[in-house]
N, C-alpha and C positions, 0 to 999 in steps of 0.2 A: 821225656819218658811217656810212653803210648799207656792210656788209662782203658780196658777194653767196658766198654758201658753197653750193657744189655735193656731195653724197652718192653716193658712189661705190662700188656693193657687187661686193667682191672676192675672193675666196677667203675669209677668214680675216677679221682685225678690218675696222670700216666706214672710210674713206680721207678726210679732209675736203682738199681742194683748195680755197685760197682764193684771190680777187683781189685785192688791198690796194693801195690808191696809196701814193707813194713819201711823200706825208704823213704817212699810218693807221703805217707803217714805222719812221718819223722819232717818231713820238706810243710807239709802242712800244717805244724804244730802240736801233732801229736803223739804221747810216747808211746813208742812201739809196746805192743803187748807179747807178753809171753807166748811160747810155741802154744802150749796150750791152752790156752787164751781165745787164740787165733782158730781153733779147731770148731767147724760147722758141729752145732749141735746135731747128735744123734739121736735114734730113736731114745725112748722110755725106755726103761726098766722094765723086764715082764712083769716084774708083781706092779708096778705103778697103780695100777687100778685095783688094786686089793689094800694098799697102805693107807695108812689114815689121812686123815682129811688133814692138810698142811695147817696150822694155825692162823687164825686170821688176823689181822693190825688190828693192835690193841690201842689205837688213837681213838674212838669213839666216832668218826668220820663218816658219811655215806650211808646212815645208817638203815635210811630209804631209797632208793638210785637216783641219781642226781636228774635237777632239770633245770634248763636253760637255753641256753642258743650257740648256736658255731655259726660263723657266715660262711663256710666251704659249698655246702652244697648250692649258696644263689649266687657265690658272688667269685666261687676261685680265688684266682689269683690276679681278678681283672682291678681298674686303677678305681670302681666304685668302692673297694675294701677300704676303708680311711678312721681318721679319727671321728669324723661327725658323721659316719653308719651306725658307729659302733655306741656312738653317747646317746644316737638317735632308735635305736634300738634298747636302751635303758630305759629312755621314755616311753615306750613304748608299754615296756613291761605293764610300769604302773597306770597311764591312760586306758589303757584297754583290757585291765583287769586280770594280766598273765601273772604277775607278780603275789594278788591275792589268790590266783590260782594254783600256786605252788612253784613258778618258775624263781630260779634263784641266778644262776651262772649265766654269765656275758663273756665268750669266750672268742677271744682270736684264735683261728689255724694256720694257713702256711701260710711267707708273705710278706710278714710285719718289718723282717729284719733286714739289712742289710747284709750282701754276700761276704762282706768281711768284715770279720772282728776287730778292733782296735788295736791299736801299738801294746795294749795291758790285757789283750786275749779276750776282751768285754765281749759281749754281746751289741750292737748299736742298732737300735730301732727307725728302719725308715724316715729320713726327717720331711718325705713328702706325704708320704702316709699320714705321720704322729706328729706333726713338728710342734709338738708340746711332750712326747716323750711318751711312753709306758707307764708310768707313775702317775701321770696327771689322767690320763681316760682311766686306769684301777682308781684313782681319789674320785673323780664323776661316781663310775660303776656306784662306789661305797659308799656315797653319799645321797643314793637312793633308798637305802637297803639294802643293796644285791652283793653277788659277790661275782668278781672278775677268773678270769681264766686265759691260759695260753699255750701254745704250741709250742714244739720242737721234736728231733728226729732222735732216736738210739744209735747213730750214724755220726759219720764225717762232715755231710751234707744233709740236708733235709729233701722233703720227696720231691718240689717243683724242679725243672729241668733248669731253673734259674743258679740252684745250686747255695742257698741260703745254707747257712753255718747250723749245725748239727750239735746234739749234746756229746757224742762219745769224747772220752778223752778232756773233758770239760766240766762235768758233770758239779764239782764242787765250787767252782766261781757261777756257772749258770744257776744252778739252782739257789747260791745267796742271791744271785743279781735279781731272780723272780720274787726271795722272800725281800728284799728289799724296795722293790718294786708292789708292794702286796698282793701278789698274785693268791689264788684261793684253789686253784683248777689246774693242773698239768696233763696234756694231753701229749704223751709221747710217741714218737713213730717208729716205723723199722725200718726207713730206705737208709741205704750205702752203708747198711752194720758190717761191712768188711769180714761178715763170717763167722762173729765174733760170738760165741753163746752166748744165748738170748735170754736164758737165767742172770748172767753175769753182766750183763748190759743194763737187766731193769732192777735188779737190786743194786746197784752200785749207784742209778739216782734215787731208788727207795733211800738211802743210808744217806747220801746226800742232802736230800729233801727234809728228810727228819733232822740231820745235823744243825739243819737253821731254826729250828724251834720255831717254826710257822706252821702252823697247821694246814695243809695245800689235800688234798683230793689229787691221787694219783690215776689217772688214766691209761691202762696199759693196752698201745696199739699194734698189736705186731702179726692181726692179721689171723688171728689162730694155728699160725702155720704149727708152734711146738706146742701147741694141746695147753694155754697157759691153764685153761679151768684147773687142770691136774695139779698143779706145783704154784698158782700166783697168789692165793688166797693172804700171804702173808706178805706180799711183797704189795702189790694192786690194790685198788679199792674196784674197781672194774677190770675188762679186758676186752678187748674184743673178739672178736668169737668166728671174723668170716674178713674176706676182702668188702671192700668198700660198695654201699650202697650205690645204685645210681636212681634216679626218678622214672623207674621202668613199673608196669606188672611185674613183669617176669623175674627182675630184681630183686623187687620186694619180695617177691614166695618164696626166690630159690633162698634167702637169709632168715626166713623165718624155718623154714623146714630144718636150716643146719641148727637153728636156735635151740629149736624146740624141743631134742632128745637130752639137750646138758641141765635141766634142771638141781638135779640134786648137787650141784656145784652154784647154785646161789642163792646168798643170805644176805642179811644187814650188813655192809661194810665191804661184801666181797659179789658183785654182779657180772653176769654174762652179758656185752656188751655187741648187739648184733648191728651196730651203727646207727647216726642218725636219723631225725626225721625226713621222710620227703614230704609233706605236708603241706600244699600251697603252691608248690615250684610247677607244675602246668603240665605235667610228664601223666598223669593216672588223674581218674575223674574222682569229685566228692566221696562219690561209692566205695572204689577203693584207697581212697587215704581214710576215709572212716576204719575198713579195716585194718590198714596199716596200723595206724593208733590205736585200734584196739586189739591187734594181737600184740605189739609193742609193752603197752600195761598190765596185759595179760602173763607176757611172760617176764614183769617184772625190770624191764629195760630199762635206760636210762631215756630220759624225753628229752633230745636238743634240738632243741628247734634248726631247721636247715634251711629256710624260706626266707627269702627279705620283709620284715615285716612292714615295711615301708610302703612294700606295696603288694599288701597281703588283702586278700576281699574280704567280706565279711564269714564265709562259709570255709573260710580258711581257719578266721580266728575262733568262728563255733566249735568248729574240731578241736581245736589245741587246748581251748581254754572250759569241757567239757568236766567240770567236777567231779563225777558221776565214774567218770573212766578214772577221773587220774587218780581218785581213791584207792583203785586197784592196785595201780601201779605203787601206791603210796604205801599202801599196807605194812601197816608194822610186821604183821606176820612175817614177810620178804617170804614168801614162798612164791616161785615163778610157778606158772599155769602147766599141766602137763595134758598128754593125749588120753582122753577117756578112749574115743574110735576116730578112725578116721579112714575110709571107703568112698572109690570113686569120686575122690574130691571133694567131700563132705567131710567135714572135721568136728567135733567137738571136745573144746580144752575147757578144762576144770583149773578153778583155782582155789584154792584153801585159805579164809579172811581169818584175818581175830576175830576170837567171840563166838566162830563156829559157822560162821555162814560161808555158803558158796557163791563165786562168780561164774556164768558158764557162757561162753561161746562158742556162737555155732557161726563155723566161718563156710563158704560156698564156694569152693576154688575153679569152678566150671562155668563157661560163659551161658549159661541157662539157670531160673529160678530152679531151685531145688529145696523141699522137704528134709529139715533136720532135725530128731528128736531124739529126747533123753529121757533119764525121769530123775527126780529130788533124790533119790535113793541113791542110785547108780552115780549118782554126783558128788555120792557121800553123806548126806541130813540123815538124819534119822526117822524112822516110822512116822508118820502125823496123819490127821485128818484133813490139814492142808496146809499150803505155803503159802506166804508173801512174793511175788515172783514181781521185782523190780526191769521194768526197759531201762537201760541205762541209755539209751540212745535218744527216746521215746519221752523218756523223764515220768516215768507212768508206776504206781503200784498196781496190780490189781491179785486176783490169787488163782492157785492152779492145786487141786486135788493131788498133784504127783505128776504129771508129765508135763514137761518144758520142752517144749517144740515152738518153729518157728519157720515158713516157707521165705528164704534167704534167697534174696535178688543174686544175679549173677554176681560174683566178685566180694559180696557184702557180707558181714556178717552182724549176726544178732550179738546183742550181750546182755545175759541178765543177772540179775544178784539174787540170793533165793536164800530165806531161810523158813524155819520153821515157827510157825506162828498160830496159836488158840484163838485170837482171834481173825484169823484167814478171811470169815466172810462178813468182815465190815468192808471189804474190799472188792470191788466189782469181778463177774468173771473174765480169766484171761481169753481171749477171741483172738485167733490166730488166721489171718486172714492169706492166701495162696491163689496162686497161679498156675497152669502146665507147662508153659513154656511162656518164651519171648516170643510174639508173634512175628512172622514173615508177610507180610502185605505190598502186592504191586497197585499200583495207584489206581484208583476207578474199579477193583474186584475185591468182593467181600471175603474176609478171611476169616476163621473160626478160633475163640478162644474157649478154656473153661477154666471154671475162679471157683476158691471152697471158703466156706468159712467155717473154722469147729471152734466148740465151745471146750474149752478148755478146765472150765471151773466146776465148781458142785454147785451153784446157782444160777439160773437162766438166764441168757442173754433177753431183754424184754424190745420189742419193737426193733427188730434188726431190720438194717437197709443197707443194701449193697449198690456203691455203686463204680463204675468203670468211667474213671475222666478221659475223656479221647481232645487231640487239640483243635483248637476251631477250625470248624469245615469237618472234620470226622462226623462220621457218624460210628456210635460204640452201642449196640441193642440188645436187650436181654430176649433170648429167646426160651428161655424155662423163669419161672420163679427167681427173682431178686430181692425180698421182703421174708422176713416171717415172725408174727405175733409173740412168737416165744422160741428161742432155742435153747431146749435144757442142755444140763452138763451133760459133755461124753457126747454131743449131736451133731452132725454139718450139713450145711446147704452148700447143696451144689448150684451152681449157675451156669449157663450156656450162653456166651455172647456172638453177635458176629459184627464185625468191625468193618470200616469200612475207607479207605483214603483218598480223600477227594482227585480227580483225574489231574495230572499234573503234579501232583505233590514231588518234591523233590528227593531224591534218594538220601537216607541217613536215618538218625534214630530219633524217635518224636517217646515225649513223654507219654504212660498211660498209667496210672496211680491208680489201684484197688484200694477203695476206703469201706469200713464195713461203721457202720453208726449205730452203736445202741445204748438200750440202759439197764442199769443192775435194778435187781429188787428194788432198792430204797430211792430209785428215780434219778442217781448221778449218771449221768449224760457221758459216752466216754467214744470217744472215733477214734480210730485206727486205722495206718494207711502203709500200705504195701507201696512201695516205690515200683515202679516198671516203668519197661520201654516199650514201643513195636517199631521194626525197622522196614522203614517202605523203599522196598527193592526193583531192581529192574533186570527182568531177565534177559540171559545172556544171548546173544546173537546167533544166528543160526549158523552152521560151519565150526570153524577153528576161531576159537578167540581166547587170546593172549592175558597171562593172568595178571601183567604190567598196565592191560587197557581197560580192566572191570575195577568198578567200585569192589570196595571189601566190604564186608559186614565188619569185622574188627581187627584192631593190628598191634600187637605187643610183641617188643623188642627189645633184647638186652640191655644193646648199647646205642642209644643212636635211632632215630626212626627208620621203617622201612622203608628201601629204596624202588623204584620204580625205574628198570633197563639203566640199572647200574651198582657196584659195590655198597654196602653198609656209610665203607668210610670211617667216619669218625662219627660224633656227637652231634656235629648240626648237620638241618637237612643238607641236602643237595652237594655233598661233599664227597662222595664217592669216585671211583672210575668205571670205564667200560668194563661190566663184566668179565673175566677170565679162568679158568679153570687150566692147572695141567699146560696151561700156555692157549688153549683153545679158547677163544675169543664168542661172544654171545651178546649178538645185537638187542633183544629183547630176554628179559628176566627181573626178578625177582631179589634185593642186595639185602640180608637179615645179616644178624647174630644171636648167637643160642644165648638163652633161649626163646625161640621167637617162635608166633603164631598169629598166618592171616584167616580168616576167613572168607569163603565168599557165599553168592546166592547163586545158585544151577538152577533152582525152581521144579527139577526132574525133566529138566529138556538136555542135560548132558549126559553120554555113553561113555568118556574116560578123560581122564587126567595124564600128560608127559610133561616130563621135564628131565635134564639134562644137572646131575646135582652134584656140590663138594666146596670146597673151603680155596675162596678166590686167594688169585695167585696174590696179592698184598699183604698176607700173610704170612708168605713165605712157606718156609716146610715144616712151619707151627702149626697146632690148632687142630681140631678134631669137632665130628657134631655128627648127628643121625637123623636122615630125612623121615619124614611119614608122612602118608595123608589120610585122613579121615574123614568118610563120609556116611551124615548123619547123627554122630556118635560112637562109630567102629568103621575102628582102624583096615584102612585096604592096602597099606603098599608103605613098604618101609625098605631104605637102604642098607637100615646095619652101619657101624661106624667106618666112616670114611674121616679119609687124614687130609692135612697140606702137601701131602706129597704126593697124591694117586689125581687119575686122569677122572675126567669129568665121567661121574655114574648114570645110566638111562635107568630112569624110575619111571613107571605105569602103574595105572590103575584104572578101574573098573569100577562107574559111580553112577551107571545106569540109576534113576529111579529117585537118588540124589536128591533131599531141597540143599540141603548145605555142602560147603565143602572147605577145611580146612586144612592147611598147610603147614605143619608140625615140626620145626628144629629144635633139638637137643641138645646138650653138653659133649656128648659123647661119657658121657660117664666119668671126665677126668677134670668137670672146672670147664673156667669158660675161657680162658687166654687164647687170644687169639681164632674163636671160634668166628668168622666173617664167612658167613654161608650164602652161598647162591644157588638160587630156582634159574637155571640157565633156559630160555628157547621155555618156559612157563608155560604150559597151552591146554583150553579144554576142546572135546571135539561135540558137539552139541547141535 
């Protein structure tokens, strides 16, 4: 019997969706479901969104959003997933202090099991994997303190293309075999649900689960396709809320942005689940897995660690195991973070704590430092004479009259905690220290920065020093005032530097840390340091030159790195094919997926940009995305949505004058399946 099996490329692992008649079902040991049973869910109800909130599980469970570890995101389905990863990630916990941090769950995902069930419908756990079994690594987990966790599909099959046994149809022998097994964590999927309502899939292991009088943490993963926020709050203790993370930028924004409007659908017991951590897997710098984490806690997520910790660096395990954040996250209040504004890629999310204090992040979604400010008011406190305004990154008190601002490195953002406080000024003032940009410097010519530092508090900053670290061999020189004896509240010094990189220096991004040093009234001593970069560039060649043979300034990509005169591909480098478009073949270009974005450096010696653009032919006649280019910071030249099925589009522009120039794919507005986007014949004329 022909099984038609469709490939669906989604964040993260590949999704096999299949068709099976209620025979192929019946042949596999399952009993056919009723016609309507079998019927795809449809939309909502029009009132859905006016009816009361569905009741939440009355088990007392998740009453915080869970934290722990999955090994999917470092480890797949390759043969390092085993029993001494996963013992060795227990120990973990407690050596390096994640366990007093608040991680609790040790969970396996796809993998563990074997493609077929027993002669008695069992489940059977890899015996090369586990060959001590499920039961003896959950007896390890538990004998830490911790608690264990495991996978499986709402399906026939489970999602690896290996075809691992699934819960549908099973639901009441698997879920004793888990509570017997002591499992603490069910983490359920949606591949090969055969069509089957998705309400009716995950309550029917909710009822199961509960039938075994184990108390287990239900995970509901189906991808957000039917809106579970709406209808799971009774069924779930989570859900999640998007497709699958992967270790990108562009990843990580597009799933917080879908996160971040469902707020008023999570509480104690029932969260909005925007996936995993990527935190430590090598995909995004410090910078931004800082943010990830801290819009993650922000809006109340669950924290699973996705990273091998085995061979996690130290600045891996300062993020994850940051007190500070994961309070946030931990808050009994369970209020997830919502949009105070958000303009031009500057964000600022509020969060509401017990007790009445706020958390506020200011996140910088744009590759240049940017200026983002609030006030204690507008955050929600109350009138005061002044606040406690806590860095949570920083580990720092000091106080602020009312305004909370913060010049946020490209990609980063701040987090503070702020309440209202009488006594505010035993607390030094806040000194908010900034930049104008990221500097562009060709090697052996001086380039111009300018750096601010304001006094945030209602007491003076006393003996301030500014100073700009440049790496050895730079020279970084103030050409205006760096010092000043006193900065009252409400005042800034400007500074004017010009930098300078020694001849030769290599193309890429070199540190350059803005630290402002001073001291409060009462003499406590307090530095404060701006993270930056400058990026020492080489400009483009005179004539036509190809945007596969210039260094970039930066490259973020869906799925996969950017390719260089060839397709996307898949996930590792160099895995792509000869570019093609429409059947039109292109020896030189550019191989993305939306949503991706290069940059490069013109220096204002380029008059225009061509390129030849659309969704390569390995796509087939899937997939959709929208070219742009921008230079400077506005936008000159945009395709409009082009499909998998149109011929290769001629995009121009006009970037005369130019220092930067960035390369801009899109979703097309419809998801990213299938989006493998090519810069065909890529070329500036300069």
């Amino acid at each position: 019997m022909r099984v038609h099996i469709r490939t669906i490329h989604r964040r993260g692992r590949r999704r096999i969706v299949g068709a099976l008649s209620a025979a192929l079902l019946c042949a596999a040991g399952v009993t056919a479901l009723p016609a309507a049973a079998r019927t795809p869910a449809g939309p909502a109800p029009a009132d859905a969104s006016r009816a009361a909130p569905a009741p939440r599980l009355p088990d007392g469970l998740a009453k915080t959003p869970p934290m722990g570890f999955n090994n999917w995101n470092s480890t797949h389905c390759r043969a390092e997933f085993d029993e001494d990863m996963v013992k060795g990630i227990a120990d973990l916990f407690l050596t390096k202090g994640l366990k007093d941090a608040g991680y609790q769950y040790v969970n396996l995902d796809d993998c563990w099991a074997l493609p077929e069930r027993d002669a008695d419908g069992r489940l059977v756990p890899d015996p090369k994997r586990f060959p001590h079994g499920i039961k003896a690594v959950a007896d390890y987990v538990h004998a830490k303190g911790l608690k264990f966790g495991i996978y499986t599909s709402a399906g026939t099959k489970t999602c690896n293309e290996a075809g691992f046994p699934g819960g549908l149809g099973h639901e009441t022998s698997d879920a004793q075999q888990f509570a017997d097994w002591g499992v603490d964590y069910l983490k359920y999927d949606n591949c090969n649900n055969q069509g089957v309502d998705a309400r009716q899939r995950y309550r029917t292991m909710r009822d199961a689960l509960k039938a075994t009088g184990r108390p287990i943490v239900y995970s509901i993963c189906e991808w957000g396709e039917n809106k579970p926020w709406e209808w799971a709050s009774d069924v779930g203790h989570l859900w999640r809320t998007t497709g699958d993370i992967s270790d990108s930028w562009s990843s990580m924004l597009d799933i917080a942005k879908r996160n971040l409007p469902l707020a008023p659908s999570a509480g104690p017991g029932h969260w909005n689940d925007p996936d995993m951590l990527e935190v430590g897997n090598g995909g995004m710098t410090d910078t931004e897995y800082r943010s990830h984490f801290s819009l993650w806690s922000m809006m109340s997520a669950p924290l699973l660690i996705g990273s091998d910790l085995r061979k996690a660096s130290p600045e891996t395990f300062e993020i994850l195991a940051n007190k500070d954040i994961i309070a946030l996250d931990q808050d009994p209040l369970g209020k997830q973070a919502t949009v105070l504004t958000s303009e031009s890629g500057r964000w600022t999310l509020v969060k509401e704590l017990a007790g009445g204090e706020r958390a506020v992040a200011l996140f910088n979604e744009t590759d240049q430092p940017r200026r983002i400010t609030t006030t204690a008011r507008d955050a929600g406190l109350p009138q005061a004479a002044g606040y406690r305004l806590r860095d949570l990154w920083q580990h720092r008190d000091t106080h602020t009259t009312g305004t909370v601002s913060a010049t946020v490195p490209a990609h980063g953002t701040t987090v503070y905690r702020i309440a209202a406080d009488e006594h505010w000024a035993d607390h030094p003032p806040a000194v908010e220290t900034g930049t104008d940009r990221t500097p562009l410097v060709e090697a052996g010519t001086a380039a111009g920065l300018s750096s601010t530092v304001r006094n945030l508090g209602g007491t003076p900053a006393r003996n301030l020093t500014v100073t700009l670290r440049a790496p050895r061999g730079w020279r970084a020189e103030p050409t205006s005032p760096a010092t000043a004896r006193a900065l009252p509240g409400g005042r800034t010094l400007t500074t004017s530097w010009r930098i300078t990189a020694p001849a030769g220096a290599a193309p890429g991004a070199y540190p350059l840390p803005l630290t402002a040093d001073y001291r409060s009234p009462d003499g406590e001593r307090v530095t404060t340091t701006l993270p930056g970069t400058a990026h020492v560039v080489v400009p483009p060649p005179s004539g036509t030159a190809y945007a596969s043979e210039l260094p970039w300034l930066s490259a973020a990509n869906g799925w996969g790195p950017v390719e260089r005169n060839t397709s996307v591909g898949e996930r590792d480098a160099g895995d792509g094919r000869p570019i093609g478009i429409g059947g039109t073949r292109f020896a030189k270009g550019l191989g993305v997926h939306a949503a991706s974005e290069v940059g490069f450096y013109t220096g204002g010696r380029c008059s225009a940009f061509r390129a030849r653009v659309g969704i390569d032919d390995e796509s087939g006649d899937h997939g959709s995305a929208g070219f742009e280019v921008w230079a400077d910071g506005r936008r000159v030249a945009a395709s409009g949505t082009v499909t998998g099925t149109d011929a290769a589009h001629a995009l121009s522009a006009q970037i005369a004058g130019a220092e930067s120039v960035r390369l801009v794919v899109t979703d097309g507005g419809d998801g990213i399946d299938y989006d493998h986007a090519d810069w065909g014949d890529a070329r500036f004329s300069c």
